[in-house]
C-alpha positions, 0 to 999 in steps of 0.5 A, spaced: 664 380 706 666 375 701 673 371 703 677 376 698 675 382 703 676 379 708 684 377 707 685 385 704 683 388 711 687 383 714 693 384 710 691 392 712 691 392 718 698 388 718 701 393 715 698 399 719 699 395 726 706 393 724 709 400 722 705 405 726 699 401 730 705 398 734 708 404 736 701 407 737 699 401 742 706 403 746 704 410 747 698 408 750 701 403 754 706 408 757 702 413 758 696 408 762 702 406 766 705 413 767 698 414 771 697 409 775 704 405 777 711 409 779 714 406 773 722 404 774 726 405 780 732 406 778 737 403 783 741 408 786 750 408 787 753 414 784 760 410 785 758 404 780 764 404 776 766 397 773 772 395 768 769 395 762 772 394 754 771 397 749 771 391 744 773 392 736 772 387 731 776 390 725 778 389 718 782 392 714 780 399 718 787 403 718 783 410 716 779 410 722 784 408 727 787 415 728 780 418 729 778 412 733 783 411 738 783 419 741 775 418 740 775 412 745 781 416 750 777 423 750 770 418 753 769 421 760 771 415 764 776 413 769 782 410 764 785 405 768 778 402 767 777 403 760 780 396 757 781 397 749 781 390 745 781 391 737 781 384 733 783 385 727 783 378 724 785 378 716 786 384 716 792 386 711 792 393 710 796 395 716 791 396 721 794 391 727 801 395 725 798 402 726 794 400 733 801 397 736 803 404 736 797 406 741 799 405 748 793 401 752 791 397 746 791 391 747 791 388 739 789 380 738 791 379 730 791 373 726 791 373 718 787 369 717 781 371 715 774 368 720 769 373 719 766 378 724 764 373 728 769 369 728 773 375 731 767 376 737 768 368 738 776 368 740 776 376 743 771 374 748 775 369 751 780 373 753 776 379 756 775 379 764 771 385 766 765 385 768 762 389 762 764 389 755 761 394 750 762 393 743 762 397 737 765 399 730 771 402 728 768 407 724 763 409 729 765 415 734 761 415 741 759 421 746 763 423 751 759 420 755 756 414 752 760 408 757 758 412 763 751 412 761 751 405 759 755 403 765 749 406 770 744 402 767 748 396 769 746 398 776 740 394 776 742 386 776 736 384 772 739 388 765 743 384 762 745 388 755 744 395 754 743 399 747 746 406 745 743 410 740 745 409 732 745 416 729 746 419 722 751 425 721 746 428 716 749 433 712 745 440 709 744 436 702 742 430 704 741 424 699 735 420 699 739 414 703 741 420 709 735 423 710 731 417 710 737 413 715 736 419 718 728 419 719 727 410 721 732 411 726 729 417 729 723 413 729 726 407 732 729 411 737 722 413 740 720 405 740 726 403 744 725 408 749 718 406 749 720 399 749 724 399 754 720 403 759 714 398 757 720 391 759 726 391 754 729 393 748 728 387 743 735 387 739 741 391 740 745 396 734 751 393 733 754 400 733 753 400 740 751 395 745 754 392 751 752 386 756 756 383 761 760 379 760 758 372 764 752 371 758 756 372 752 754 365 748 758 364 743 755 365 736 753 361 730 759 362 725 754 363 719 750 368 724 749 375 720 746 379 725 751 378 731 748 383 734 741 381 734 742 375 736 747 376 742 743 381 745 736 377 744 739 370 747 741 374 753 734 377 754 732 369 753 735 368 760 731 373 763 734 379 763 732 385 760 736 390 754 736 396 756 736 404 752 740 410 753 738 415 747 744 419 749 749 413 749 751 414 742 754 411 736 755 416 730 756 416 723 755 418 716 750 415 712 750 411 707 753 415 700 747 413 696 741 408 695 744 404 692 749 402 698 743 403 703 739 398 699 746 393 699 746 393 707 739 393 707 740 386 703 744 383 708 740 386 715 734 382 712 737 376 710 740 377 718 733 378 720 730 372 717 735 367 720 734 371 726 727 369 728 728 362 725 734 361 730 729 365 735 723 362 734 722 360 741 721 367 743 715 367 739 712 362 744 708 369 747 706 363 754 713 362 755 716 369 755 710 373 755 711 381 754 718 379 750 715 375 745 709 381 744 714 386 743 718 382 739 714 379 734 711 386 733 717 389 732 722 386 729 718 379 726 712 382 722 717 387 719 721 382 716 716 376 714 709 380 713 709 386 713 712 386 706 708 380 703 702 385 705 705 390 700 705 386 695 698 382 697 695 387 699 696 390 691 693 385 688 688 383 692 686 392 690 686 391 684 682 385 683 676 389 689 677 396 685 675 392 678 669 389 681 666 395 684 669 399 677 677 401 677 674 409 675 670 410 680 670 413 688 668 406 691 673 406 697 677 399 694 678 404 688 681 409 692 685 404 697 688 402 689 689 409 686 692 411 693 697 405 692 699 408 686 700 414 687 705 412 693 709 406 688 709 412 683 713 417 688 718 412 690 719 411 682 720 419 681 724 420 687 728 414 685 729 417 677 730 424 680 735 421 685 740 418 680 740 425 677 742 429 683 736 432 684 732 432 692 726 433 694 726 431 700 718 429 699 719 423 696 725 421 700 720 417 705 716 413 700 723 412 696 726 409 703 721 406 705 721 402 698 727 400 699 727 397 705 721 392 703 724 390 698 730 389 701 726 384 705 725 380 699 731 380 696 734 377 703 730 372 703 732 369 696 739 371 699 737 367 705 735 361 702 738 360 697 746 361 701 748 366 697 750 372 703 756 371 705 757 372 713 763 376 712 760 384 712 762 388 705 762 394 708 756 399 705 761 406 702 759 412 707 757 419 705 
């Protein structure tokens, strides 16, 4: 095999490993395991019910207080131990005027604008229960999400729990919604796994929880708080936990274009996230953690789409020595490229005139996020992602 083969199958099993080999590999494991080991205990305590804060950090959020606030009072758990904390920092539509009118709000305001984590930073300081939940205003939670949360923390080597993100998809979806709708399904099934296998590696900001003594405060120009925060907390060793039915939901994004600009800026998060996690990738020091997060979140943020764009040209260059036209297995490995690139396109064309195949919404999506890994990464290096969140236009 020339040196050129060889670096097309590893740039191929790159990509096969990363988005299904993984999820595969997990499978496997969880199934062995099912077999031979009773699996996880889950301690018993049936009265387990701390003080908990449902935290908010919000700008500028005045259409999802109303909805907000009596979604968060109709959330089964005791009222008296539920804590409300809405930072609103910079906010100047008349959002901390509004919370002030709610009862048990407690609403901590300044106006200057800091960002998301300059919020989280200064909130945190004046939280004292145990469990601290964090969430977005424009996210509704399951009536039994807190509860369900809650109820993991009742083993003492959990230090951070991960509700579930989910997509309010409509009966005419955009390529944006139903291809949202579709990666999370998926990555559902691998935090499920995940977490049965040792730990979740990273958190939905839209709802997570940790306690409260192992907050560390943020980098002020971290864009992926979430991912950070929860990830810090399993570098003390703790694990991140998941309840599929403790969960966030929201509508999707109004079209790809919105979905691609939040993409940008999760992929410009993600590689400053493994460059300031880089100690996790040290598979010595914190073993199935770094084995999960390196298969999990690393490859799809550096070499996973570097793959794509490598493996295509190393294609086409294998196809033409064995003849472009023919049935040789590179050939047909390029024309298959092809195909799929060519059907993102058409979904993308078809797309912008309204009409929807839903076929052609996952080679769409699935575009769309690996090319929001290489415009994150330009974003990245060069500084140009600012750290405050531009809210993508929903649904």
């Amino acid at each position: 095999m020339t040196a050129l083969t060889i670096f097309f199958w590893i740039l191929l099993f790159t990509l096969i490993y990363t988005y299904v080999g993984y999820g595969f590999l997990l499978f496997i494991i969880i199934r062995i395991r099912r077999i031979f080991g009773p699996g996880k205990q889950e301690p018993v305590d049936p009265g387990y019910e701390p003080d908990v804060t449902l935290f908010i950090a919000a700008y500028n959020e005045k259409d999802y207080v109303a909805g907000k606030i009596e979604n968060s009072l109709d959330l089964n758990y005791p009222r008296e131990k539920l804590h409300m904390v809405w930072v609103t920092d910079g906010s100047d539509d008349g959002t901390p005027d509004l919370l002030k009118k709610y009862e048990g709000v407690a609403v901590h305001h300044l106006p200057e604008r800091n960002g998301k984590i300059g919020a989280m930073n200064r909130g945190m300081k004046l939280v004292k229960s145990p469990i601290v939940v964090f969430c977005d205003a424009n996210t509704m939670l399951g009536k039994e999400s807190i509860r369900r949360i809650v109820l993991l923390f009742r083993d003492p080597k959990v230090g951070c729990v991960s509700g579930e993100k989910r997509i309010f998809n409509k009966e005419k979806d955009t390529a944006a919604g139903a291809g949202e709708g579709l990666y999370w399904k998926y990555e559902s099934t691998l935090k499920k796994w995940d977490a049965e296998l040792y730990s979740v590696v990273g958190a939905a900001g839209e709802l997570f929880a940790i306690r409260t003594e192992l907050y560390q405060e943020v980098e002020r120009d971290t864009l992926l708080d979430d991912f950070i925060i929860s990830l810090r907390v399993a570098q003390k060793g703790f694990t991140i936990q998941y309840d599929p039915e403790a969960y966030a939901i929201e509508t999707a994004s109004a079209n790809v274009k919105e979905e691609l600009k939040r993409k940008i800026r999760i992929s410009a998060g993600g590689i400053q996230s493994v460059i300031r996690l880089r100690s996790l990738l040290n598979i010595f020091k914190y073993g199935t953690l770094s084995f999960q997060y390196i298969s999990h979140r690393v490859l799809r943020w550096t070499l996973a789409p570097l793959s794509l764009l490598l493996m295509l040209l190393a294609g086409i260059i294998l196809a033409c020595q064995e003849g472009l036209w023919g049935l040789g297995l590179y050939s047909i490995i390029f024309w298959l490229q092809v195909a799929f690139y060519a059907s993102a396109l058409v979904g993308w064309y078809l797309e912008n005139r309204s009409i929807r195949i839903k076929l052609l919404f996952v080679p769409y999506y699935f575009f769309i996020m690996n090319l929001s890994v290489f415009l994150g990464f330009t974003r990245y290096i060069k500084r140009t992602q600012s750290v405050n969140w531009e809210r993508a236009k929903r649904g």
